[in-house]
C-alpha positions, 0 to 999 in steps of 0.5 A: 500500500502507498500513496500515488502523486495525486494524492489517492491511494494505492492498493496491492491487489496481489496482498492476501489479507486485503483479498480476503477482506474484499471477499468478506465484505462482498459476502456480508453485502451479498447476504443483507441484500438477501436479508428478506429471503434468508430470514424466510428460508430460516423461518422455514426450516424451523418448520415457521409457516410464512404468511407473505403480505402484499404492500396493499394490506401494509398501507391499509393498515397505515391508512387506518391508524392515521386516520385514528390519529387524525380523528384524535387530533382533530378532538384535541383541536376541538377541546383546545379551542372550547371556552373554559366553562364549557371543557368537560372534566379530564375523565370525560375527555378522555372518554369521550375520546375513546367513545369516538374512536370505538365508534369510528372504528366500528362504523369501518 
């Protein structure tokens, strides 16, 4: 290993030890970019049933839970916003809330 004029590097691509790093590295890369197929062929063998899910059913799910979480935000905006007498008491807040919410999630 030395240093060229221009500053870069330079390797000896005959060193044993820097061959076996490469080879190394590139099989630690070539096993994470498997890592999805490896992980399932091991579940696999350990008599695992795999169950695959399409990108549809992950973006429904996520859909759902904003949709939750926008109906929550939405409630807070509404409190926050309310004049002081006419807040309800922290335990009916946060009944209220859930009531809504069970109830939006039952009207799907």
């Amino acid at each position: 290993m030395g240093w060229r004029e221009d500053g870069m590097v330079e390797y000896n691509h005959d060193d044993p030890l820097l061959m076996i790093c490469a080879h190394v590295t590139a099989l630690q890369r070539a096993s994470k970019n498997r890592l999805v197929e490896l992980f399932c062929q091991l579940r696999q063998a350990n008599g695992w049933e795999i169950v695959r899910v399409g990108e549809a059913s992950a973006s429904k799910a996520f859909d759902e839970a904003k949709k939750m979480l926008d109906l929550a935000t939405n409630t807070n905006k509404h409190l926050l916003l309310a004049p002081p007498d006419e807040l309800p008491k922290p335990a009916e807040q946060t009944t209220r809330l859930l009531l809504r919410l069970l109830l939006s999630a039952l009207s799907k």
